[in-house]
C-alpha positions in Angstrom: -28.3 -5.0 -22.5 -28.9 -4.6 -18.9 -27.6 -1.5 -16.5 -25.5 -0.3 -20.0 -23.8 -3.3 -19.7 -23.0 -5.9 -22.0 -25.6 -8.7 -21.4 -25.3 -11.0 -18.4 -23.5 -14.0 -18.5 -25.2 -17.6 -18.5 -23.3 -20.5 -17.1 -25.9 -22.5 -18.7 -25.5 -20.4 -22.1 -22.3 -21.5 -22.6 -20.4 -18.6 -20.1 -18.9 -20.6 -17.8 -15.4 -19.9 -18.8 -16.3 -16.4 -19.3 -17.8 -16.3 -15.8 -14.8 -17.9 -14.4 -12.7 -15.5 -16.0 -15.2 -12.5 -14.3 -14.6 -14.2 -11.0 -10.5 -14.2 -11.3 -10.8 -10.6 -12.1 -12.8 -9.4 -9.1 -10.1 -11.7 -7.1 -7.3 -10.0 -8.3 -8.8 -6.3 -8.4 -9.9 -6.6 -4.3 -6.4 -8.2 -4.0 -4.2 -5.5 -4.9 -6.7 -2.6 -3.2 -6.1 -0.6 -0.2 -9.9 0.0 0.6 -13.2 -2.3 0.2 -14.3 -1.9 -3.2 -17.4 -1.1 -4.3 -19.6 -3.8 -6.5 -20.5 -1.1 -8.6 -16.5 0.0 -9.6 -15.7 -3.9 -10.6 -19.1 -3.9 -12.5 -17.8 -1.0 -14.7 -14.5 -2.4 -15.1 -16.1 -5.3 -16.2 -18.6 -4.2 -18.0 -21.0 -6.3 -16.0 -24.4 -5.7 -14.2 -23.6 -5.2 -11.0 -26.3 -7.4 -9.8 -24.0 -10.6 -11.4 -20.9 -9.0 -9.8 -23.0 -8.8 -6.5 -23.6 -12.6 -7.3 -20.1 -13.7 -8.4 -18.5 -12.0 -4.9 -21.3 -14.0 -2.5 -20.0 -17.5 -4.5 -16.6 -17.0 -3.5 -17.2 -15.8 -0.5 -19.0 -19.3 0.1 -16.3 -21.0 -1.7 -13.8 -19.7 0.5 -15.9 -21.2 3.3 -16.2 -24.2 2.5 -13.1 -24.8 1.7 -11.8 -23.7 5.1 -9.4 -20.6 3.8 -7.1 -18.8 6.5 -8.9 -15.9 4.8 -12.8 -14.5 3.8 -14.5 -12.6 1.0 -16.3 -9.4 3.3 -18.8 -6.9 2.4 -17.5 -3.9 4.6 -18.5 -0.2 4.3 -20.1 -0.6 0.9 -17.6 -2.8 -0.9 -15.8 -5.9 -1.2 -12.0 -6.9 1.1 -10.2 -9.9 1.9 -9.4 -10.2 5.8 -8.4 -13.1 7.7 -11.0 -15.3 9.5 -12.4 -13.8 13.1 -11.4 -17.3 14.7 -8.2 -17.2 13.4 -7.2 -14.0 15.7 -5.1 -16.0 17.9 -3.0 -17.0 15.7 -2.7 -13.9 14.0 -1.7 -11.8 17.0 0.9 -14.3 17.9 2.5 -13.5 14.1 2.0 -9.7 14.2 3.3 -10.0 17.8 6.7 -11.8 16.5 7.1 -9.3 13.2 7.6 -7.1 16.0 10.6 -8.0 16.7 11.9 -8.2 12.9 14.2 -6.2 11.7 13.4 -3.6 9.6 14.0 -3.4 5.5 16.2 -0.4 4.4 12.8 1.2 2.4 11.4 1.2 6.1 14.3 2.7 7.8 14.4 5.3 4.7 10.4 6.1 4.6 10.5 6.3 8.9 13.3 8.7 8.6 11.6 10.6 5.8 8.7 10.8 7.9 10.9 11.6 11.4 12.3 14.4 9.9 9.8 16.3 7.5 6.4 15.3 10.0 3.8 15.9 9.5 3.9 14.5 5.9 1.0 12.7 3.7 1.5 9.5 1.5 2.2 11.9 -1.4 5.2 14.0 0.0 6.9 10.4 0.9 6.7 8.9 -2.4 8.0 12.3 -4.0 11.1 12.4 -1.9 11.7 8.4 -2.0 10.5 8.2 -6.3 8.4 4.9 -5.4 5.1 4.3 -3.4 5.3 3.8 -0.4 1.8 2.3 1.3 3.2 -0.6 2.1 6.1 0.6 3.9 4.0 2.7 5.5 1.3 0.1 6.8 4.2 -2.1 7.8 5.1 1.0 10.2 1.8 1.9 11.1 1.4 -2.0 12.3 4.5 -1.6 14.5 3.8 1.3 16.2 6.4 3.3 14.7 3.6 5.8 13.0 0.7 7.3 13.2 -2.4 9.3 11.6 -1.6 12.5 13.0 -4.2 14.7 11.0 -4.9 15.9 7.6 -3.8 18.1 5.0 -5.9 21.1 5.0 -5.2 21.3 0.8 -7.4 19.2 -2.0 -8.5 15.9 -0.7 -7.4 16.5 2.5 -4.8 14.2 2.8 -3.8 11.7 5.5 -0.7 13.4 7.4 1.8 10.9 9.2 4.3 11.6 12.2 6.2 9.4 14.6 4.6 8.0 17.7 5.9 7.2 21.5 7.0 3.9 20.6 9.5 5.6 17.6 11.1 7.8 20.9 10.9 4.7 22.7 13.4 2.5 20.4 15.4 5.4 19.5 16.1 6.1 23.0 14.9 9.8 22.6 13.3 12.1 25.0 11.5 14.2 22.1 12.0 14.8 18.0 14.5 17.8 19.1 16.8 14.9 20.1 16.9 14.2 16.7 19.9 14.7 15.0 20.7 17.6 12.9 20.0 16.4 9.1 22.8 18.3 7.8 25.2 16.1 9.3 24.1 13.5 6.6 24.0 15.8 3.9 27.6 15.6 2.1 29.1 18.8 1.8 29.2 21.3 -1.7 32.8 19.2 -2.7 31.6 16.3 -2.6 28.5 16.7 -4.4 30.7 18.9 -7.3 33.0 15.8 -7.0 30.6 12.9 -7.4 28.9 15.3 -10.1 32.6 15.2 -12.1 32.5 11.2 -11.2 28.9 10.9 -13.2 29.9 12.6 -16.0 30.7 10.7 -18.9 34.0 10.7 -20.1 34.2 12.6 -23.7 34.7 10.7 -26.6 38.5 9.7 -28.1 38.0 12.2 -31.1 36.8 14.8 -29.2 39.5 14.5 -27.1 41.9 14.6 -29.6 40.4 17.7 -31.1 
């Protein structure tokens, strides 16, 4: 056993389907992150020294390389992140550039106004009011300007808080967040709610009825 792991894997002991099977995980687990991620994480995961994880990352990396991906295998701030190759940039500006002018989803246009409204509010607090998470709408909005890091939570963990920016004012054609409207003018009065309440309730059955 090395590091309390299971033992290392050989390619020439026989592992190299086993090894392969190592590399598609660390692919898929750096993937789906938000942040780099650190060797020693995916070693535990894996059960795996994280010398061999170390090892397995640097192949692909050189893999990607050689093959001459749009996209690289980093070590950045301790961990492991795909990004996009540094002489690529032009090309990527020019595509960021044009999703600027895209129109927004309607989970965008609900999370901005979620965040217009109750600001300054933390990743949390949006995915509470909206039931799903909602990091990705929120980097889509962070890339087009529309929000911003505006601080932290002062509570456990110290959370990332977001608000609107310039640019939000800017499209909107406000001078400030008082030009908002008032919320309540979206909020359906108490007889409609008791109404749509009656409309959701299922109807009794037959005998019941008859009874």
């Amino acid at each position: 056993m090395s590091d309390g792991h299971q033992p290392p894997l050989d390619p020439g002991a026989g592992d190299a389907d086993r090894i392969a099977e190592m590399k598609s995980a660390l692919e898929a687990m750096i993937l789906v992150a938000h942040d780099p991620v650190p060797p020693e994480l995916m070693a535990q995961l894996l059960e795996q020294p994280v010398s061999s994880v170390e090892r397995w990352c640097d192949e692909l990396a050189e893999s990607y390389t050689e093959r001459a991906h749009g996209f690289e295998l980093a070590r950045v701030a301790g961990g492991y992140r795909y990004q996009t190759r540094g002489d690529l940039s032009p090309y990527v500006e020019r595509f960021v550039l044009s999703e600027q002018h895209a129109r927004l989803s309607g989970a965008a246009l609900e999370t901005l106004a979620i965040v217009a409204y109750k600001q300054p509010i933390s990743r949390a607090q949006v995915a509470s009011i909206r039931g799903v998470d909602p990091d990705g709408v929120l980097r889509t909005l962070a890339a087009r300007g529309y929000v911003a890091e505006v601080g932290r939570d002062t509570g456990p963990g110290q959370a990332v808080l977001f608000g609107t920016t310039e640019t939000f004012l800017e499209k909107l054609g406000l001078d400030s967040l008082d030009d908002l409207p008032p919320i309540a003018e979206f909020i359906p009065g108490a007889d409609v709610v008791e109404t749509l309440e009656q409309g959701l309730h299922p109807a009794p059955p037959d005998d019941d009825r008859r009874a």
